[in-house]
N, C-alpha and C positions, 0 to 999 in steps of 0.2 A: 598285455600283462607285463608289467616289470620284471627284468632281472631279479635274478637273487643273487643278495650281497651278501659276503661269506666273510667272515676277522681271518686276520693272517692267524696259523698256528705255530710259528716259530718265532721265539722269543730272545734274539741272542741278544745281551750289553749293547745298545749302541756305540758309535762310535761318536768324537763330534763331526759336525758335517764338514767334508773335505780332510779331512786328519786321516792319511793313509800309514800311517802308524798301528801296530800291534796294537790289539785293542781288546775288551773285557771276554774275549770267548774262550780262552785258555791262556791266559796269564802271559809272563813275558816272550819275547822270542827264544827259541832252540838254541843252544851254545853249540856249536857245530865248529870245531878245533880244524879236520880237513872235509872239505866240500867232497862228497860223494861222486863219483863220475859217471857220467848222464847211463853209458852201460850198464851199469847198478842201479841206478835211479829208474832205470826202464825196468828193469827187472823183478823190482820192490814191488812196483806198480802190477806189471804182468801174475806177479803170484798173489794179488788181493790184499801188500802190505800199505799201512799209511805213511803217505810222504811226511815231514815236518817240513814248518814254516821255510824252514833254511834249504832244504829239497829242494822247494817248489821255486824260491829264490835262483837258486843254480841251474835248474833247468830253464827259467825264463831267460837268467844273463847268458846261457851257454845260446840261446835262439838270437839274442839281439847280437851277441858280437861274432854270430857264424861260424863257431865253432860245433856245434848242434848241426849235421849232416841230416839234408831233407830224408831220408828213410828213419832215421834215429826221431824226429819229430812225429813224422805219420807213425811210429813204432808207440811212442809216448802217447799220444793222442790216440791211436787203438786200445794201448791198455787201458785209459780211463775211461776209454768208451764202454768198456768191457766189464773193468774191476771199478767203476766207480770213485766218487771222493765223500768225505766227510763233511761238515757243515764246515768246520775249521777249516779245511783243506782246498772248498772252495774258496772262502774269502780269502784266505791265503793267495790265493792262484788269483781272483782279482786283485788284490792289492798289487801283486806286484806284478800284471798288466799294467795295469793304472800307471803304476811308477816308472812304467819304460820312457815317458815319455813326458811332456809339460804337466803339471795343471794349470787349466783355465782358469782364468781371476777377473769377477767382472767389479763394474761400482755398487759399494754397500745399496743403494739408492733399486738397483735392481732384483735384490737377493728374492723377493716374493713372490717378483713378475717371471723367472725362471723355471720353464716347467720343458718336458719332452715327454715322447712317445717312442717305443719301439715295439716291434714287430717280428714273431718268431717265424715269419715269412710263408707268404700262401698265390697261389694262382690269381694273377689279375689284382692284387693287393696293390693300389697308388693312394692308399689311405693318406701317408705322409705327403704327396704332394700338395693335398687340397688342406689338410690338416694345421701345415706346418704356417700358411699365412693366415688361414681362418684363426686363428688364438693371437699371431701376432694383430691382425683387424679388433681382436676381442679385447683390446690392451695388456695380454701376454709378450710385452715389445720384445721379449726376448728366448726366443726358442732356437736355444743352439743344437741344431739335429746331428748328430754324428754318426752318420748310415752305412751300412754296409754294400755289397755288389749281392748279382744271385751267387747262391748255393744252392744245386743240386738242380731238381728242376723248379724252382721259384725266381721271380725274379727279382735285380735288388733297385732299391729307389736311387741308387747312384747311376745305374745302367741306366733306368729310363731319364734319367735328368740329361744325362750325356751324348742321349738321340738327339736332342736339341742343340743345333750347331752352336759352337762355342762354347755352350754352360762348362764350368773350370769348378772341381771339388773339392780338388787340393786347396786350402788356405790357411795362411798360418795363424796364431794365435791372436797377430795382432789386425790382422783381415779379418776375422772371425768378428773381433768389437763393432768394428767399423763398420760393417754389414749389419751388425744387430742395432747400432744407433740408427743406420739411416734409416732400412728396411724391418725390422722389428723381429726376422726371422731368417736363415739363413741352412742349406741344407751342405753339409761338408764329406768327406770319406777322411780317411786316416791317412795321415801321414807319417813323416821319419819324426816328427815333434809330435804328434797326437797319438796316443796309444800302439804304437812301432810293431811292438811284439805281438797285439791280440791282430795285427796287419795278418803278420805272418803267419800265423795260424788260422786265421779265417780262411787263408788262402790254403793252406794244406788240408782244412778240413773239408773243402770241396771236393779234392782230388783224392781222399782217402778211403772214401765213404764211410765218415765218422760224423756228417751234417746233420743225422738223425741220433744227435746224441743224447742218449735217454739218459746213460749214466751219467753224459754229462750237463743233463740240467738239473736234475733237482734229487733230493733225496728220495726214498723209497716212501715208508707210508707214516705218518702220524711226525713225530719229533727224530724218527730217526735216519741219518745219511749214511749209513754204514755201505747202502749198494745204491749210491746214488749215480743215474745215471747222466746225472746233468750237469757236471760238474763246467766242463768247456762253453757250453752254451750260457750257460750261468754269469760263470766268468768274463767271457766274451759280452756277452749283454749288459751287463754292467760295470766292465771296466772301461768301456767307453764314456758310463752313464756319471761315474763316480769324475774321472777329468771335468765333468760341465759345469759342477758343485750348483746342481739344479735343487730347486725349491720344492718340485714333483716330478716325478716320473709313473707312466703311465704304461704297462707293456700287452699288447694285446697277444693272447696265446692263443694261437690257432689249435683247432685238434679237427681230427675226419678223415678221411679217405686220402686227400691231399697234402694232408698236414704233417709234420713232423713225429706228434701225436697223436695215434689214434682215435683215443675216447678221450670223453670231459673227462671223467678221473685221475688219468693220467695227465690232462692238462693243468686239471685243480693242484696234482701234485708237485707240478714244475711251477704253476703260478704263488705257491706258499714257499718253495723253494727261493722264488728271486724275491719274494716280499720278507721272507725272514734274513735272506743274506743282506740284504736291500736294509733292513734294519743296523745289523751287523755293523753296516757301514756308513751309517749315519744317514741314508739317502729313505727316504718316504717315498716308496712304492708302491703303488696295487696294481691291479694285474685285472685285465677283462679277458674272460675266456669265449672265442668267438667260432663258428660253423667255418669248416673248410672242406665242404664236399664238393659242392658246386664254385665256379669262378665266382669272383666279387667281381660284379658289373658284369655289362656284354662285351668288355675287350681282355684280350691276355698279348701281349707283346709290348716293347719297349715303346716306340712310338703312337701305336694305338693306345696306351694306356696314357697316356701325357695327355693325348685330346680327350679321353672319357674325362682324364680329373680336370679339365678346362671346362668341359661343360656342367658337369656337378656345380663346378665354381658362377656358370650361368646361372645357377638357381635349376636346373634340368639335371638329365643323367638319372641313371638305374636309382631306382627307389633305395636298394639294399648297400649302393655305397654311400649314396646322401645319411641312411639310418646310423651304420657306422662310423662316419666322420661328425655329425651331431651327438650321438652319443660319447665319443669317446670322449671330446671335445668339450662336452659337459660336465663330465667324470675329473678332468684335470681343473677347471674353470674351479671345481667345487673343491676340490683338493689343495689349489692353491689357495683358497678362502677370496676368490674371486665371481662367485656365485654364491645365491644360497644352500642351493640344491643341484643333483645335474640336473634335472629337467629345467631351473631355468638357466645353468648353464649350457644345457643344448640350443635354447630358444637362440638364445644369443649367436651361437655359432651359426646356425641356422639364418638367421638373419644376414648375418658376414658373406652365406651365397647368396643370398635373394636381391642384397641390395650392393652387388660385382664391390664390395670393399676386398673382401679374400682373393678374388681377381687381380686387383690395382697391387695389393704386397706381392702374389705372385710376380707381375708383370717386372715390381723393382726388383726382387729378389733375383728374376732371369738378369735382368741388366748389371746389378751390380756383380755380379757373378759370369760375365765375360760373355755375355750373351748381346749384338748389335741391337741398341737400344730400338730401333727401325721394325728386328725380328719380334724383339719380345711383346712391343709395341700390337705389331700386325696379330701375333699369334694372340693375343688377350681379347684384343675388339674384335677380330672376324670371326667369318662364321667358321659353321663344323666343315665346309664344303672348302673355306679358303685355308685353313689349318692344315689339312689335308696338303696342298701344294705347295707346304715351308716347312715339310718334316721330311726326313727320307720315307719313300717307297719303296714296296716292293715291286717288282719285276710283274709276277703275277697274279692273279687270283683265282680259285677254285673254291665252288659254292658244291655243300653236299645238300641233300634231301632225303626227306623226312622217309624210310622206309614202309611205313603205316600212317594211318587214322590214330590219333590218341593223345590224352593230356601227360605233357610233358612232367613227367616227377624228379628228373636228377638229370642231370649235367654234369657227368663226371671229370671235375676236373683233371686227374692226375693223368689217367691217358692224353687228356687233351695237351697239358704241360710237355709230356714225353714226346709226343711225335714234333711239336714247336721247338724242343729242344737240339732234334734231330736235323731241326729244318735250319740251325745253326741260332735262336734266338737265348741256349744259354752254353754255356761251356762243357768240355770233358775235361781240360789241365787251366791251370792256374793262369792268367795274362791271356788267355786266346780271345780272338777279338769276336764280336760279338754281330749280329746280320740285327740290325733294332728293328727295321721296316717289317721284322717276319712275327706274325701274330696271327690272330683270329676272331672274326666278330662273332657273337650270337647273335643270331639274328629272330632267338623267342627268348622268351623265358618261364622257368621253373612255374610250373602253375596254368600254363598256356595252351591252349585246344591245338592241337594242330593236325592236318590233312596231309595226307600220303601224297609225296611225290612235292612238296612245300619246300623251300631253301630253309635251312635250320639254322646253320655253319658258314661263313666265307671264310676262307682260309688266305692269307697274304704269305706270297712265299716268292724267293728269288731263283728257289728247281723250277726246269720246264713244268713239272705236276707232280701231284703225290704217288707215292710208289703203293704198289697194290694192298703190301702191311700196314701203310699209314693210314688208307683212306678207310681200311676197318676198324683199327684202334679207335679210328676218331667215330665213325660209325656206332662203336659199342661203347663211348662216350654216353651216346642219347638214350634214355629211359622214360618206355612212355606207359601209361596205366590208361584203364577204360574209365577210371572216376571221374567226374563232373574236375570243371577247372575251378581253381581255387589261389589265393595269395597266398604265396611265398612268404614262409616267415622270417623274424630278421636274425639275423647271424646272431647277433648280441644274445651269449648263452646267462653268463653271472658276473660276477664282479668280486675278485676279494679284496680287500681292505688292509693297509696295515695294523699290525700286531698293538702299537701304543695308542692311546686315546688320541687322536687329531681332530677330531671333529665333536664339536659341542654341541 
């Protein structure tokens, strides 16, 4: 059964595309004679007043030139967590993300073929690595991904790219082209030239506990942002998105147990959030609202997930991550008016695994991105069994079992996330380095009969073994029902659309 596709409902003035200038949502910039100081400016925030254009300015320059002390940031990024932003207030706060740093300028000749993907981040989520060559294979030659690390307990597609000896994320604008001529797709992090300031802030929203920012993604309900909680993630998400001066963006929003956002509603709400701000700014957005209760795939850690999206890329791998990188994949194809439809821009993508093209971009994309062309060589053509012995390992493994007889109905990710988190595979402070080998295989899946006393779980971890609180978390992970076994449906919940006519 199809998704259902929902029109954006926020409608602000576009912008034109790439014009990070003051634009039709509330008339000229603020005349602002003395810049407020960030103490005030936090304060405004903390008692539910609205920033102006020129605010939101002053606090971005006070974070890029270090004069913004990290409690005064997490203090700023609490209140908005808390008190929300405005629709204005957002695009405000992306524009000048955006502006901390370069825009990307590619050749006219490209403008159509430029499309990305992002991701409000979820358990075992390597969508973007199989994603990002599958559209350049599609003749998307150009998919500039500018990704993030994990937050919180998710992890981020920079982290797993960087288990892979060598892979280098930093590159500059002019490495950026270069990659996208040879290779057609390239996956990058931020740098001191690439959006500097929303750096800065991703990284303090890790450590604040402000990464579940509702207020700051999206506004509250219908046309209005008054208590929007989305305002950082909003911003964040698309001031990376606005530097690429992409043709399509494409953001998958997770919601469930695991997710950021609990229910579809509140996803629907953040995903018309970045499709009206996404407007705003000249950039064409929509937004696929997708299942985060369960992992996507059977792996969760840095390096075990690099090999699940190698074999996806075999034409193999969990049905439910092949479903969502065809779909999504379809969605942007059609958006770019590079398909007819997504269905047969999924066929397409879909095709891109069966016949190792998405493969072969992966493999240059490793090499030209500092990876020994030897490794990325090996890791492309061997098997899952040689992959395994050119990634880091962990130390050791520990398989639990099945407590009962019963078909498996849920997999709960987020405990699962949590104890892997513990086991060093994501961060508590900002820069701390990262164990990639420590992960977890499923070894059933949602829908699956299974017998008491059955290995469920392997756990990869570099402790002698799990400590007695882990191995129950993970235990109360498994849920199992007396019903007949049954398929697992596919994550892919809806789809909303932007707000102007694009599609004929």
């Amino acid at each position: 059964m199809a998704a259902p596709v929902t029109p954006g409902h926020l409608t602000p003035n576009p912008l034109a595309p790439g014009d990070l200038s003051w634009g039709g949502l509330q008339g000229p910039p603020d005349t602002l004679p003395e810049p407020k100081q960030l103490p005030e400016l936090i304060r405004l925030k903390r008692d539910g007043d609205r920033l102006s254009e020129g605010d939101i300015r002053g606090f971005v320059r006070a974070v890029m030139d270090g004069s913004a002390q990290g409690v005064q940031i997490g203090a700023m990024l609490m209140a908005i967590r808390l008190r929300g932003m405005d629709l204005e207030e957002t695009v405000a706060l992306t524009q000048a993300l955006a502006k901390s740093g370069e825009q990307l300028e590619w050749p006219e000749a490209w403008r159509q073929q430029l499309v990305d993907k992002h991701s409000t981040g979820g358990v075992g989520d390597k969508v973007s690595l199989v994603l990002a060559p599958a559209l350049a294979a599609c003749g998307c030659k150009q998919v500039p991904m500018i990704s993030g690390r994990g937050l919180g307990h998710t992890g981020g597609t920079l982290d797993k790219l960087e288990s892979i000896p060598g892979f280098t994320v930093i590159q500059s604008p002019e490495q950026m082209q270069s990659l996208l001529e040879q290779v057609g797709c390239c996956i990058v992090g931020q740098s001191k030239k690439l959006v500097p300031a929303d750096g800065i802030l991703y990284e303090a929203r890790d450590v604040t506990a402000t990464v579940d920012s509702l207020p700051l993604i999206t506004g509250s309900s219908g046309l209005s942002f008054t208590t929007s909680p989305s305002a950082c993630p909003t911003a964040s998400i698309l001031s990376k998105k606005v530097v690429e001066s992409l043709s399509a963006l494409l953001v998958d929003v997770k919601f469930g147990a695991a997710a950021l956002l609990p229910s579809q509603a509140e996803a629907r709400e953040l995903a018309g959030a970045l499709v009206g701000v996404g407007a705003g700014l000249g950039l064409q957005v929509a937004a696929a609202l997708t299942a985060m209760d369960n992992p996507l795939g059977r792996s969760v850690g840095h390096t075990l997930e690099v090999e699940e999206a190698l074999l996806c890329m075999d034409g193999a791998g969990p049905p439910d991550l092949r479903d969502l990188v065809t779909r999504l994949g379809g969605t942007l194809l059609w958006l770019s008016r590079q398909a007819e439809d997504p269905a047969e821009g999924a066929a397409r993508v879909a095709a891109t695994l069966d016949d190792g093209s998405a493969r072969d971009r992966f493999e240059r994309m490793l090499a030209t991105q500092g990876v020994d062309p030897w490794l990325a060589r090996a890791l492309c053509s061997g098997t899952p069994a040689q992959r395994r012995q050119l990634l880091p390992r962990a130390r050791e493994q520990e398989e639990l079992l099945a407590p009962a007889d019963g078909t498996v109905e849920l997999i709960r990710a987020l405990p699962l996330a949590r104890v892997l988190h513990e086991l060093g595979a994501g961060r508590s402070r900002a820069g701390e380095p990262l164990r990639p080998a420590v992960g977890a295989e499923l070894l059933v899946g949602v829908g699956q009969k299974l017998r008491r006393g059955t290995p469920w779980l392997r756990v990869h971890l570099d402790a002698p073994a799990l400590s007695g609180p882990q191995r129950r978390a993970l235990q109360g992970a498994l849920v199992l029902s007396d019903r007949a076994p049954f398929t697992a449906p596919s994550p892919f919940a809806e789809l909303i659309l932007p707000p102007t006519d694009t599609q004929q």
